[in-house]
C-alpha positions in Angstrom: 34.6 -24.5 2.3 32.3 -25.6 5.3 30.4 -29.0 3.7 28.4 -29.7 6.2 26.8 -26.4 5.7 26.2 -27.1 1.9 22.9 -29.0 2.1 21.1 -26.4 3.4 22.9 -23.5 1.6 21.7 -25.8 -2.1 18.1 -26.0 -1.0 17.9 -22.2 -0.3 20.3 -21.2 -3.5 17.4 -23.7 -5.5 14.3 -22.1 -4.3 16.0 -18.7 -5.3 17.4 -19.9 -8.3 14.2 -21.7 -9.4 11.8 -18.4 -8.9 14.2 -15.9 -10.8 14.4 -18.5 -13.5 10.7 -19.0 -14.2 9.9 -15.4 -14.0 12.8 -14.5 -16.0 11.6 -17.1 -18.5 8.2 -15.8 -18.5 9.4 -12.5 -19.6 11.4 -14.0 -22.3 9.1 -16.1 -23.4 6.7 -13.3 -23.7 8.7 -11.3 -25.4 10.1 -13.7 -27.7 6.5 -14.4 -29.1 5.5 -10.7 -29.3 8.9 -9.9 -31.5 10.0 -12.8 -33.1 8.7 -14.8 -36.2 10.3 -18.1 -34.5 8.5 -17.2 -30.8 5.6 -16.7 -32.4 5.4 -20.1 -34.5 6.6 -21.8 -31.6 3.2 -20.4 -29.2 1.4 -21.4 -32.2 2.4 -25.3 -31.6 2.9 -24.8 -27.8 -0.3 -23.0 -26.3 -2.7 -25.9 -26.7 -0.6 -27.9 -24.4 0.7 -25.3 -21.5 -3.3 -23.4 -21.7 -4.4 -25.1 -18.1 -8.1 -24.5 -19.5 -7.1 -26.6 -21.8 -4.8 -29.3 -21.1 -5.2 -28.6 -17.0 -2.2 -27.9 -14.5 -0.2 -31.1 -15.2 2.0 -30.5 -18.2 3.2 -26.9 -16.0 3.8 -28.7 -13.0 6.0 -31.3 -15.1 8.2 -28.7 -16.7 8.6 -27.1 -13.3 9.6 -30.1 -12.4 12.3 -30.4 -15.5 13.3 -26.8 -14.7 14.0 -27.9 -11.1 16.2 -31.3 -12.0 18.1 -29.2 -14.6 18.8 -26.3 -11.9 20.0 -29.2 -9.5 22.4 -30.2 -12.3 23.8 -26.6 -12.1 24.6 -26.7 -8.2 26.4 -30.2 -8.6 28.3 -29.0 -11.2 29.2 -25.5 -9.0 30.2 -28.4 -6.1 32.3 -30.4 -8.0 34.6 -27.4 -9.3 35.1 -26.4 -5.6 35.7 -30.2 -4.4 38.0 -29.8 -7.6 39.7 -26.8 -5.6 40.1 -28.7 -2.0 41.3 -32.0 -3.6 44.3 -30.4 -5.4 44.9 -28.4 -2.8 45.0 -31.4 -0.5 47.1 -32.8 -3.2 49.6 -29.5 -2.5 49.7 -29.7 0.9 50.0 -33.4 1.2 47.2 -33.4 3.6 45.5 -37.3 4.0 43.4 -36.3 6.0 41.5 -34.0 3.8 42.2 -35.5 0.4 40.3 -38.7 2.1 37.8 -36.4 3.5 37.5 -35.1 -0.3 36.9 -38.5 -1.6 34.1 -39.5 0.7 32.1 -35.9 -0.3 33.1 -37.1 -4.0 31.1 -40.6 -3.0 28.2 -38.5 -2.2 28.3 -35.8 -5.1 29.0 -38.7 -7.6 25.6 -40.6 -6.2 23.3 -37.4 -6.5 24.8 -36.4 -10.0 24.0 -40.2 -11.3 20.7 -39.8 -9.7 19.6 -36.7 -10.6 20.8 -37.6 -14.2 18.8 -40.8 -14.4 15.5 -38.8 -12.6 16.0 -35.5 -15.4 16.1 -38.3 -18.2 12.8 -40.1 -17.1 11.3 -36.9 -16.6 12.3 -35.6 -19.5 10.9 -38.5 -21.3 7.6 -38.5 -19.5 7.1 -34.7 -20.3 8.1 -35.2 -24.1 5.4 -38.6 -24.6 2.4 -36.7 -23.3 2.9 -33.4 -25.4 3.7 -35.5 -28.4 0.4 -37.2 -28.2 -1.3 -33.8 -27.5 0.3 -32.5 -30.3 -0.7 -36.2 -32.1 -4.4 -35.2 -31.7 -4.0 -31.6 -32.3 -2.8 -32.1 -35.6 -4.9 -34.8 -36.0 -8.2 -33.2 -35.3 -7.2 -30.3 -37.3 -6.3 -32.6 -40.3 -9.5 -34.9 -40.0 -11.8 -31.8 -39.3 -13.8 -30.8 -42.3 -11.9 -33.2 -44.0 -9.0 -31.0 -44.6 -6.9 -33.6 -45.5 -9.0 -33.7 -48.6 -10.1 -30.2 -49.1 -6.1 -28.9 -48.9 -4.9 -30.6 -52.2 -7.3 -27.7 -53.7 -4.7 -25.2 -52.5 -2.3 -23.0 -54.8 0.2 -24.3 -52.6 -0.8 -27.3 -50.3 1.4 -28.2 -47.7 3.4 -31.3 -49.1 3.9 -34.6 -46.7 1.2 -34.1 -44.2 2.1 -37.6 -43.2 5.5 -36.7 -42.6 5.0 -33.5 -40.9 2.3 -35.6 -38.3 4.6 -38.6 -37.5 8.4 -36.9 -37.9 8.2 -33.2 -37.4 6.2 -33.3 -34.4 8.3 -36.1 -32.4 11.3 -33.5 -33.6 9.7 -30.4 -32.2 9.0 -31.9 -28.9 12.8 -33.1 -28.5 14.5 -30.1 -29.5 12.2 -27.8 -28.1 12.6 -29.2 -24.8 16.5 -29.6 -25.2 17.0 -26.2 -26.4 15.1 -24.8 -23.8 16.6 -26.8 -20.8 19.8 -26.2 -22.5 19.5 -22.2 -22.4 18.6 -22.6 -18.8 21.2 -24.7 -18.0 23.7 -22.5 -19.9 22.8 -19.3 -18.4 22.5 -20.3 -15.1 25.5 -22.2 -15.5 27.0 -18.9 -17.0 26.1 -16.8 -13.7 27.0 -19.2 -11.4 30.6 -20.1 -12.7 31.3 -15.8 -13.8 31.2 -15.4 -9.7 33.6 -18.4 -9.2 36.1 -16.8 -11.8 35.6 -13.5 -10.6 36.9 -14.9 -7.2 39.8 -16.7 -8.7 41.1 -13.7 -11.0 43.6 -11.0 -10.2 45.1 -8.2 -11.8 45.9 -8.9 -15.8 48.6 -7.8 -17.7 47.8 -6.8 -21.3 50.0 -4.6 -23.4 51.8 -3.0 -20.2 48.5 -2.3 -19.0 46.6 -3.9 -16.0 43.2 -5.4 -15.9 41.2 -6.1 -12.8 39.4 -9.3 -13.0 40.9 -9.7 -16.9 40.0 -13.7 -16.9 36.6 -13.0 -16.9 36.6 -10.5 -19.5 39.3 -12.4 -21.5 36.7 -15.5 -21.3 33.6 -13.5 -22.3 35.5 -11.7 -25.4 37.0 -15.2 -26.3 33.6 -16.6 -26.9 31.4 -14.1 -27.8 33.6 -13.4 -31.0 33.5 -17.4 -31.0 30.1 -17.6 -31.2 29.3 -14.8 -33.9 32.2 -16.2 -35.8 29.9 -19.5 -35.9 26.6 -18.1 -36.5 27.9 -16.4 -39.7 29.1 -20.0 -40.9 26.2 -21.9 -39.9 23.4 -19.6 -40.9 22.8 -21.3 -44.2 22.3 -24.8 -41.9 18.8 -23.7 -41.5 17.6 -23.7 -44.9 19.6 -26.7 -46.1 17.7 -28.6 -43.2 14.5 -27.6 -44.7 15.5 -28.9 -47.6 16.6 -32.2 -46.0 13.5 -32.4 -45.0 11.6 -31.5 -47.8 14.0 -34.1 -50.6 13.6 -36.9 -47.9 9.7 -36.6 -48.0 8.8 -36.3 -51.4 11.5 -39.3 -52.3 10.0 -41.5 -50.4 6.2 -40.3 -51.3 7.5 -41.3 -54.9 8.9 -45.5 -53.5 5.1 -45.5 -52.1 3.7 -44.4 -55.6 5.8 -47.1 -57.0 4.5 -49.6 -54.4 0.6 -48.5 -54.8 0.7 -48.4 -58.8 2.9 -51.1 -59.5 0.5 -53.1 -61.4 0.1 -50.7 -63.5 3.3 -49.5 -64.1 3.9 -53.3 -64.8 1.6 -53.0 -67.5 3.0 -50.4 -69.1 6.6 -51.2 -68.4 7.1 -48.0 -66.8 10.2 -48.9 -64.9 12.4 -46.6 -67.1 10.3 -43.5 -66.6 9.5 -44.6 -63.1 13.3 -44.9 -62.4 14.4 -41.4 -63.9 11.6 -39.9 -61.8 13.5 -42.1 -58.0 16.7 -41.4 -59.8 16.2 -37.5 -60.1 14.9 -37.0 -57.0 17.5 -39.5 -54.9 19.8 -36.7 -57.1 18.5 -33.9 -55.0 18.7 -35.3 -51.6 21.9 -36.5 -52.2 22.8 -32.8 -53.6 21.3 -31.5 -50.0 23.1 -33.9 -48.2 26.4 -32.6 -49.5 25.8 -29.4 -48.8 25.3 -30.0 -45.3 28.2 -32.1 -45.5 30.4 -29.2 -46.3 28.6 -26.4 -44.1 28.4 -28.5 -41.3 32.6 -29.3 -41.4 33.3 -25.8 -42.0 31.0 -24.7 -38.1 32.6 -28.2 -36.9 35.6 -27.6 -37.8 36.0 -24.2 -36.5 34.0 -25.3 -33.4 36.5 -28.3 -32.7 39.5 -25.2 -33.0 38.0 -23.2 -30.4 37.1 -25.7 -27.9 40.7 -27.2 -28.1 42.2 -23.8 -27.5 39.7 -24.2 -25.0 41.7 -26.4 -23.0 45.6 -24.5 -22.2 44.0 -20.8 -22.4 43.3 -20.6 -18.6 46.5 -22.1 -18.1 48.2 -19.8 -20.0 46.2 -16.5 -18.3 46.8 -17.8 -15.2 50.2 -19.6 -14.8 52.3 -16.1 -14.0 50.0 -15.6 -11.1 50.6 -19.8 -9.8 54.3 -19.5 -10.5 54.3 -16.1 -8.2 53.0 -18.1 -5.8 49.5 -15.8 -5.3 47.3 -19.4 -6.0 47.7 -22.4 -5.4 47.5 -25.8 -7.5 43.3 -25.6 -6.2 43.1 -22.5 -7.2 44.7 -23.2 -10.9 42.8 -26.5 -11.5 39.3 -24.6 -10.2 40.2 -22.3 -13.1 40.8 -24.7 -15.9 37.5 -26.4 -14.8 35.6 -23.2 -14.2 36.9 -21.4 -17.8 35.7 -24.8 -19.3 32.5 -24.8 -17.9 31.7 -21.2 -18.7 33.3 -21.2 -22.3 31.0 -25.0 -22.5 27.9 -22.8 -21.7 28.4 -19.4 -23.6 29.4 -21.6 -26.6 26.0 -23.2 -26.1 24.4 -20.9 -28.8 27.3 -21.4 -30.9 27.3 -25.5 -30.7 23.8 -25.3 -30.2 23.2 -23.2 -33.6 23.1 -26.9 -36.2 20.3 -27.8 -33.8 18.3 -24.5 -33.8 18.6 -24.5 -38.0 16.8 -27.5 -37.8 14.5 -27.0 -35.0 13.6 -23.9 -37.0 12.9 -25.8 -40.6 10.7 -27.7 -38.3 8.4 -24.8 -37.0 8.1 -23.8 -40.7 6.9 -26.8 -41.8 4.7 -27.3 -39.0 2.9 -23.8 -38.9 2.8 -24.0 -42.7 0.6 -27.2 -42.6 -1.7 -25.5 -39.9 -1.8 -22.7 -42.4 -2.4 -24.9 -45.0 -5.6 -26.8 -43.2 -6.7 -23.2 -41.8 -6.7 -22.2 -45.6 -8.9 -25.7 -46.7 -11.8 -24.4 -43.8 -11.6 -21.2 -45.7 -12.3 -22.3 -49.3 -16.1 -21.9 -50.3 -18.4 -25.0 -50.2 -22.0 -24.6 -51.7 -24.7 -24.1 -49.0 -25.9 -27.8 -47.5 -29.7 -27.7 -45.8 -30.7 -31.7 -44.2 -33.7 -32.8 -44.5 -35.2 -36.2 -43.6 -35.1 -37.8 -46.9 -35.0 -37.3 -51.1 -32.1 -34.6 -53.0 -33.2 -31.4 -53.9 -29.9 -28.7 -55.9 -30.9 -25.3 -57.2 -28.8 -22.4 -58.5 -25.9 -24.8 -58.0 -22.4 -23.1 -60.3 -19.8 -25.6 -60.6 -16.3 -24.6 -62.3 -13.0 -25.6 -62.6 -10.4 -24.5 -60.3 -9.2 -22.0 -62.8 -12.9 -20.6 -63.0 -13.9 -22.3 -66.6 -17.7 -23.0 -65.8 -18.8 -26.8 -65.2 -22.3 -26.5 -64.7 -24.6 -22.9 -64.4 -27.7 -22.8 -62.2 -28.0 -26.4 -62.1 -31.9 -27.5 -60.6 -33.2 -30.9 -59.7 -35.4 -32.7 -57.1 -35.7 -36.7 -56.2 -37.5 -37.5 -53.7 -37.8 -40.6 -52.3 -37.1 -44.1 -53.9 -36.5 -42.4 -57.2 -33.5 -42.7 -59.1 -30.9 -40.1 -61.5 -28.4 -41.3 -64.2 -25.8 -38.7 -64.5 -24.3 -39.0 -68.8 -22.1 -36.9 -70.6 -18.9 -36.9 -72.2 -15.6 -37.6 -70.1 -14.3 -34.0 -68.9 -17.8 -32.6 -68.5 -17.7 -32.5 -64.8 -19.8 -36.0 -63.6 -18.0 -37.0 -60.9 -17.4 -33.2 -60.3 -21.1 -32.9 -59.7 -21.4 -35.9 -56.9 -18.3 -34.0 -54.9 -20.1 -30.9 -55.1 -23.2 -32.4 -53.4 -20.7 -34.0 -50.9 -19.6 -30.8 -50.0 -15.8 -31.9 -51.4 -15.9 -29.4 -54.3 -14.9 -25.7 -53.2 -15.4 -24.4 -56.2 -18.4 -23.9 -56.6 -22.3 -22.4 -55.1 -25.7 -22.9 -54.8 -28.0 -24.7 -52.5 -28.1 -28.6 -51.5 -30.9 -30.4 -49.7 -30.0 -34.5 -48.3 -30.1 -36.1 -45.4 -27.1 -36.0 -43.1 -23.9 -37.6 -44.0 -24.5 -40.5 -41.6 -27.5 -41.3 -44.1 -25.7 -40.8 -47.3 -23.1 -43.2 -48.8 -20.6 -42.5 -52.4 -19.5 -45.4 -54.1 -16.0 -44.3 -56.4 -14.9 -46.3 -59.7 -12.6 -48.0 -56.9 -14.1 -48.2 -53.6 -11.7 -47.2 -50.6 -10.5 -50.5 -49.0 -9.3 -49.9 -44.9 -6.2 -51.8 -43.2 -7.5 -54.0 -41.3 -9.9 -57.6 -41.5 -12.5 -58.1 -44.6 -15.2 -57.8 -42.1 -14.2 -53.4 -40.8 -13.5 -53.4 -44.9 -17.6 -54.7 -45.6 -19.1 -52.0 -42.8 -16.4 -49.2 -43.6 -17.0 -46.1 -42.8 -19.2 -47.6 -39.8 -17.7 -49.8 -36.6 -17.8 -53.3 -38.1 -20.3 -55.5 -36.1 -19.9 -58.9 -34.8 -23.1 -60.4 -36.6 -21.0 -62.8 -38.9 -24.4 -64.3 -40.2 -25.8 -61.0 -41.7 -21.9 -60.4 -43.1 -21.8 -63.4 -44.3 -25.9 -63.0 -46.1 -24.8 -59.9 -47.6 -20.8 -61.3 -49.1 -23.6 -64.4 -50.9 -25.9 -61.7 -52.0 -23.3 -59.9 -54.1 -21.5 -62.9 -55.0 -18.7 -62.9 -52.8 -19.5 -66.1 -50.9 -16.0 -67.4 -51.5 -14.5 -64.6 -48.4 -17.1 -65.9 -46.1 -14.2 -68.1 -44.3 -11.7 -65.1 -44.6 -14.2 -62.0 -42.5 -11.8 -61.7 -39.6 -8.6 -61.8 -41.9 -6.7 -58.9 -41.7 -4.9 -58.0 -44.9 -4.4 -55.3 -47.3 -7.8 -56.0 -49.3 -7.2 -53.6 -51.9 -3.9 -55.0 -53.3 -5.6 -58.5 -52.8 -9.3 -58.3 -54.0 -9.9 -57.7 -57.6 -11.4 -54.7 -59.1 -14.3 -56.5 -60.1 -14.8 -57.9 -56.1 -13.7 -54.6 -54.5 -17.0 -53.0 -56.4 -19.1 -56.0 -55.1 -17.5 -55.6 -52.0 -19.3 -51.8 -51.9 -22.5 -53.3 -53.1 -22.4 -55.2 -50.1 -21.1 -52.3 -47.9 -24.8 -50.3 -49.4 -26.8 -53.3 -48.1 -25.7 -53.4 -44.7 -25.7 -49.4 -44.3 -28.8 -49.1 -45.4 -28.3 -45.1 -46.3 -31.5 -43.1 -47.7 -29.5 -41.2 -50.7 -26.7 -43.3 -52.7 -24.4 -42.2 -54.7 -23.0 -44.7 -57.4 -19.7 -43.1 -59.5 -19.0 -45.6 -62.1 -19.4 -48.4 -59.3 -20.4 -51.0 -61.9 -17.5 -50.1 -64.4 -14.9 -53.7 -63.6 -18.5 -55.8 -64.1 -20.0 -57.7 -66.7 -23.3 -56.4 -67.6 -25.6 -59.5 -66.2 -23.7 -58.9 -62.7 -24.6 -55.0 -62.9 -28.0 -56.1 -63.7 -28.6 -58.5 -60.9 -26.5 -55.9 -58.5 -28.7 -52.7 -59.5 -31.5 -55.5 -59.4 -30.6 -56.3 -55.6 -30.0 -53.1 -54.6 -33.6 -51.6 -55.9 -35.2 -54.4 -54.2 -33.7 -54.4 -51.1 -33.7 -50.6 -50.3 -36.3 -49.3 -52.6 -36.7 -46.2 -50.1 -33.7 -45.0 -51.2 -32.5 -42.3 -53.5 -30.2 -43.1 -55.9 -27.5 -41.0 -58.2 -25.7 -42.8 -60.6 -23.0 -41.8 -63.2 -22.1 -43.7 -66.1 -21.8 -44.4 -69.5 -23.8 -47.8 -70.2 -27.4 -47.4 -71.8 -28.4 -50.7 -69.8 -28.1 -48.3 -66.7 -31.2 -46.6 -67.8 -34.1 -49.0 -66.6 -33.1 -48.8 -63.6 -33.1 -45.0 -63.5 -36.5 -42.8 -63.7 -34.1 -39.8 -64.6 -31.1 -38.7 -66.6 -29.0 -35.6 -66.2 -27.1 -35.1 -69.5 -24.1 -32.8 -69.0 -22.4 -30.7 -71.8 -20.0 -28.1 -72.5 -20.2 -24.6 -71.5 -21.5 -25.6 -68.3 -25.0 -26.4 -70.0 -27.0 -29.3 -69.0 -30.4 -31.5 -69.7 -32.8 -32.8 -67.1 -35.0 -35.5 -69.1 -37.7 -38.3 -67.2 -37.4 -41.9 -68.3 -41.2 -42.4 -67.9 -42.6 -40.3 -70.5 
């Protein structure tokens, strides 16, 4: 072959190669998500990213790129089978001249292939970091928004491991997506170009007394087409043991974090036998998994090892009458090995490829299935919320249980104000039920609400939610924590927590560290500097003594008496510093009474 022509004659075979291949692709892809349960799930994920409204041109213009490098790969590799050709043929001939001529155009193939290679890989790794972090704050958003990371455990069926379906799933989508998609390219392409070098080297075929034009390339195609459905038949159940990998993996180690978050209590109850059948039995299931795949995935690796071994001497064999005759040369007969092998290499692509795909497809079902999931929390009902400036008005407000046993019926109240509400009943009757109602939390249920936006309302639980992070983003949470150490350090005295003064900028885990008691105090403190107009108080006072509830209710009256205040709970010394008490009973009856009269 003419080498001094080949630069040229690769550029135009690129720009050709790279044109059919996007449209071609288009169409596919097209197709794919019009037809296919799997295309479809997959434009779910992808569209966000390749929209240019939405993400602009870049993210295009970097797979083209990708696409580009990868078809490169394909030309060096259709060069190197035909330097493959004129070195053993050089070799045959005993020509120096050319087998040194051969080695100096294997210096220059050799330093674009390790080139190219290293350029595909950074590209590659560029292209998969920015659509993981789009997909990062896609999922994110969608998660966060309308707190659906909340609202979705009120599902039927509520997608399990959000975390692990945020952190792990996504960074596997990205990477297989992108590998599987290069690799089809590649293969096909590949596939194409190395049919037409075959098709060149093969003669006449003897089968059965009976000749075959061009046989190789049929032999080759039947070879590992029957290969590959062989494969797909073995590997099929691959795709839903992956799921279940998946799935066992997640919820064993969501039960180590239980262990980790409770274990004071666990400790209390020595729990550690119940607590370790619980690990135990579910360790049993992924190691039950894990043998499964064990034994499916030898059975396709094994069978894939016996066809790419016979692989190797089957072009040998089809061709060695016509090298022995004399009608090709030693070129010719290594050009064939090395072209079979590529072409069997890429139409075995969807066969080796197939332990890949069974995973990459658990993944898209886990993924769409926690969109669906959130998509499903926006749709659950919420009872109707009005703002206004200040005060809580409720009317015609139905709360029930998720199974539809009533709660509360046509519940009516207004505060306006400065005044206050103690919320009493029996445990079960639905008092912290109520507060998540007005929240908005509560889908079950309807009526009409009336508070000032959320950025001037502020609910205090039993056990007050504690951020990562220093003592001083805890005291402010859920606002930015400010830099004003001497009102941080007014407000820690005020509720008695003069003793973290020193320790504001300490980051820690504050609610494995703090007491109860403190972490309570700690949400006094976080009312005083928020300053909200409606509080909510759930059992906030439950870890104290009843002198430091008095001198905290005491404190808090005084220093926002604007505000409106809802309190549950069960003590009667709560009362004087309520002008109201909403008594909740069973049947979804209830019992609006004034302290004043």
């Amino acid at each position: 072959m003419n080498w001094s022509q080949e630069l040229l004659q690769s550029a135009i075979w690129l720009g050709e190669a790279t044109a059919i291949t996007l449209v071609a692709s288009l169409l596919l892809g097209i197709a794919l998500a019009r037809t296919t349960v799997w295309g479809r799930q997959f434009w779910r994920l992808a569209a966000p990213f390749f929209t240019p409204r939405v993400s602009g041109w870049r993210p295009l213009l970097s797979l083209g790129s990708i696409l580009l490098i990868t078809l490169a790969g394909v030309r060096v590799n259709v060069l190197f089978s035909r330097w493959y050709n004129d070195m053993y043929s050089a070799l045959q001939q005993l020509n120096v001249k050319l087998f040194w001529a051969s080695m100096l155009i294997f210096g220059v193939l050799a330093a674009v292939h390790v080139g190219r290679s290293l350029l595909e890989y950074y590209l590659r790794q560029v292209f998969a970091i920015h659509w993981r972090e789009s997909l990062n704050e896609y999922f994110l958003g969608k998660w966060l928004d309308k707190q659906g990371y909340y609202r979705s455990q009120h599902l039927a069926k509520p997608a399990d491991n959000p975390d692990q379906r945020i952190q792990q799933d996504i960074s596997s989508f990205v990477g297989s997506s992108l590998s599987l998609a290069m690799g089809v390219i590649d293969a096909l392409v590949s596939t194409f170009e190395f049919t037409l070098i075959l098709w060149g080297l093969s003669g006449m075929f003897a089968l059965f007394g009976v000749e075959i034009p061009r046989g190789l390339v049929f032999m080759v195609y039947i070879y590992v087409i029957v290969a590959t459905v062989l494969a797909f038949r073995i590997g099929k159940p691959l795709i839903r043991l992956n799921f279940l990998n998946e799935k066992f993996g997640a919820d064993y180690r969501y039960a180590l974090v239980r262990l980790r978050e409770y274990g004071e209590n666990i400790a209390f109850y020595r729990g550690e036998k119940v607590e370790g059948t619980t690990l135990r039995l579910r360790f049993r299931q992924v190691i039950g998994n894990a043998w499964d795949i064990v034994h499916r995935t030898l059975k396709l690796s094994g069978f894939n090892l016996i066809v790419s071994q016979t692989g190797v001497i089957f072009p040998f064999i089809l061709q060695a009458p016509r090298f022995f005759s004399k009608q090709i040369t030693l070129g010719d007969m290594v050009q064939t090995s090395q072209a079979f092998g590529q072409l069997q290499s890429n139409l075995s692509f969807f066969r080796s490829a197939y332990d890949e795909f069974a995973g990459f497809k658990a993944v898209l079902d886990r993924l769409t299935g926690f969109i669906d999931a959130i998509h499903s929390a926006d749709q659950l009902p919420t009872p109707q919320l009005t703002p206004q400036n200040e005060g809580l008005s409720v009317w015609q407000l139905t709360i029930r249980t998720p199974d539809g046993k009533p709660l509360l019926a046509e519940l009516g109240f207004s505060l306006g104000a400065g005044q206050a509400l103690l919320i009493r009943g029996p445990s079960g009757s639905g008092k912290t039920t109520l507060l998540r109602a007005i929240a908005g939390l509560w889908p079950h249920c309807d009526g009409h609400i009336q508070r000032p936006p959320q950025s001037e309302v502020l609910f205090l639980s039993q056990r007050p939610y504690l951020p990562l992070g220093s003592l001083r983003a805890a005291l402010h949470y859920p606002h930015p924590a400010s830099a004003n150490t001497e009102r941080a350090a007014e407000v820690l005295r005020s509720v008695q927590l003069g003793h973290l003064i020193d320790k504001l900028d300490e980051e820690a885990d504050w609610g494995r560290i703090l007491s109860l008691g403190e972490q309570q105090r700690l949400g006094f403190g976080r009312l005083l500097l928020a300053a909200p107009k409606v509080i909510f108080l759930d059992e906030a006072t439950s870890a104290m003594d009843e002198g430091l509830e008095e001198a905290l209710y005491h404190l808090l009256r005084t220093r926002l008496p604007h505000a409106t205040l809802v309190s549950v709970g069960h003590r009667s010394t709560l009362l004087i510093h309520h002008q109201f008490t909403l008594t909740l009973r069973s049947g979804g009856e209830w019992k609006l009474e004034s302290l004043s009269e």
